[in-house]
N, C-alpha and C positions, 0 to 999 in steps of 0.2 A: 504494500500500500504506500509505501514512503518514497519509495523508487517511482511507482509514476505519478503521484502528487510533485515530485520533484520535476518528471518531465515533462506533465502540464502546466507545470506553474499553480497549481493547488494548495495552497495555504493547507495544512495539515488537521490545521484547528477548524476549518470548514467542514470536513470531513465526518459525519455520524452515519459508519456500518448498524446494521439491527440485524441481528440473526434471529430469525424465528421457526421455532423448532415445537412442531405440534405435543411429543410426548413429553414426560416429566423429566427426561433429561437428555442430553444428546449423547450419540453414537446409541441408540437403547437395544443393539442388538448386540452388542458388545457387554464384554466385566465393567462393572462400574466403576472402578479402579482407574480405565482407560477414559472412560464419562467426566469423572472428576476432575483429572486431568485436562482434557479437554475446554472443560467450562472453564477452567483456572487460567488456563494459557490465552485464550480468546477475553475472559473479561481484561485481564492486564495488558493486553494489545491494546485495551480499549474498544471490544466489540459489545456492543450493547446486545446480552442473549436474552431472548424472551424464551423461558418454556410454557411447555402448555398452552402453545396461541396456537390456534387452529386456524387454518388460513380459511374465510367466505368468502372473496369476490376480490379480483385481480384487474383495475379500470387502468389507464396510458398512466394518471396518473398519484394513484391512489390505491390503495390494499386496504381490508376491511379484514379484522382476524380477531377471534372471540370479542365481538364487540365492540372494538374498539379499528377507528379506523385513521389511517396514515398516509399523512401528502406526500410524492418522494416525487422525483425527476429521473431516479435510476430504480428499475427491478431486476433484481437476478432470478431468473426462476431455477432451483435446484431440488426439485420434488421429490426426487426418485426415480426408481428405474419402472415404467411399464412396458409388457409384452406388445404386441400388437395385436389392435382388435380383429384381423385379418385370425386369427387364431381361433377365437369364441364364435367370431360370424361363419365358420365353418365347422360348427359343432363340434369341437374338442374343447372336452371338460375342463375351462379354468378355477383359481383360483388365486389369492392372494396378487394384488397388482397384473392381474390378467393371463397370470404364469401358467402353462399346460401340467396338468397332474400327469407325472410318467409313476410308473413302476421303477423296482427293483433295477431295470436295465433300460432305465432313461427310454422308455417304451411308453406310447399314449396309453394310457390307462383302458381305452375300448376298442382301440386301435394299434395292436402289438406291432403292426410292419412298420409303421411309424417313431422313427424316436427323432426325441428335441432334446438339444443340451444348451448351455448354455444362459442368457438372461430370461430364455421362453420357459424354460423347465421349471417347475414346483417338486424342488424332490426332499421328502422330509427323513431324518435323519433322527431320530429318540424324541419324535416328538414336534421339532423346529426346523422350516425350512430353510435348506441351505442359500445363504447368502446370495445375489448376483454378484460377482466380480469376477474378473478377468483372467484370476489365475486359475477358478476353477472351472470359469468357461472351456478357457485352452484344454484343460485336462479331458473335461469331459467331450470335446471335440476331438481329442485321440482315441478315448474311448470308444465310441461312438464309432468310428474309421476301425478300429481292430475289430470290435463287434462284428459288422458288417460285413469285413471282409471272411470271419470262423463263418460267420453263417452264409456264404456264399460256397466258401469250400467243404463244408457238410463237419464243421467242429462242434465240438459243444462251446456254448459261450458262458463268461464269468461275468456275477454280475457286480455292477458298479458301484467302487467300495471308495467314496471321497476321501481326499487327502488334501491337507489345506497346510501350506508351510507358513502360515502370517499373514494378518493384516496389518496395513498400516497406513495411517492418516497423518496427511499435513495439516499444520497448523498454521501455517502462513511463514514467511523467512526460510529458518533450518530448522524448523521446529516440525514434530511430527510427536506421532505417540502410535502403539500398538505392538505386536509380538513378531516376530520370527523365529520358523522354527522352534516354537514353547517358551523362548526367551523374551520376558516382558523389557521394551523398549522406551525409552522418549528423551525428548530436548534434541540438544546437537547429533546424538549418535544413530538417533532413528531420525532423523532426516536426513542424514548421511545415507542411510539405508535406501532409506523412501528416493531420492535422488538416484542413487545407484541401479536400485531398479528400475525407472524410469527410463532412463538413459538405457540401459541394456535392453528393456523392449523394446526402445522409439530403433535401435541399430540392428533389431530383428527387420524391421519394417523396410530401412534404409541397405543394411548390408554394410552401413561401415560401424567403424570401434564408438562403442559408445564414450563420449568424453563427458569428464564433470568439469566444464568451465567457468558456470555462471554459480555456480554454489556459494555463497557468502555467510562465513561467520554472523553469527548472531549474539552475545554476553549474552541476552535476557533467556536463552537459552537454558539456561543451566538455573534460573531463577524457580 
């Protein structure tokens, strides 16, 4: 935020972010450990977090949320992730955020020749559906490719057994918070992380070496 106030010429002090976050506290699908965190690094930035506003009605220039409603000039919209109604309007069973219910082997629940992995999939795991994100997209997109190919050549297939090495969120600067590999993270070292990885996906896409050049120390980091 200081970086392009700086290269608009934005007086810093003009500046009032508001996060609002419908549940009672943010990341809520996350240990609340990493929630606390969270709230903690963002109020001392200076982000004004609202919990428990539920967003009613989104105008060019104005948001209305549990009652209460606010004039701005900027909206970010950052909802969430939904599937695509292309999914439902073709009769396969949704649920949560639009997501197709698969089985056991990322298969439509009425429709076995069918599978979805991915942010479309609803696959619940002791109860709580797994996350959308990217690395268990990918995973389950190789899955998915091996599947297909045993049951093309008459194998028996295994079914899909998630594995999740971390998440992790930024915080804004070098700040981040969240786990790797079981290892709870945050401040400068998990946004080292978060950065790291970043970069190594964006040079999958690219084909060259991923660099960390624009990374920038942070002090408050470690606050």
């Amino acid at each position: 935020m200081t970086d392009l106030a700086d290269e608009h010429g934005v007086p810093i002090a003009d500046i009032h972010l508001i996060l609002l976050e419908a549940a009672s506290r943010l990341l809520p699908g996350w240990e609340r450990l990493y929630s606390e965190r969270a709230e903690h690094v963002l109020r001392r930035k200076g982000i004004d977090v609202r919990l428990s506003s539920k967003l009613e009605k989104v105008e060019p220039t104005r948001v209305t949320f549990s009652g209460e409603t606010l004039s701005t000039h900027t909206i970010v919209w950052a909802g969430g992730i939904r599937a695509p109604s292309l999914l439902a309007s073709n009769g396969l069973s949704t649920g949560r955020q639009g997501r197709v219910l698969v089985d056991d082997y990322l298969r439509v629940t009425q429709y076995p020749a069918i599978y979805v992995a991915g942010d479309s999939a609803l696959f619940v795991k002791a109860g709580q559906p797994l996350p959308a994100t990217a690395a268990l997209a990918l995973r389950q997109g190789a899955y998915v490719a091996t599947t297909i190919a045993d049951e093309v050549n008459g194998q028996p297939i295994e079914p899909y057994r998630p594995s999740n090495p971390g998440m992790l969120v930024s915080l804004g600067g070098s700040d981040a918070v969240g786990d790797l590999l079981g290892v709870s993270l945050q401040g400068f070292a998990a946004g080292l992380v978060k950065e790291s990885i970043e970069r190594l996906y964006i040079s999958t896409l690219t084909g060259k070496l991923p660099v960390i050049g624009r990374f920038r120390y942070d002090k408050t980091s470690f606050c």
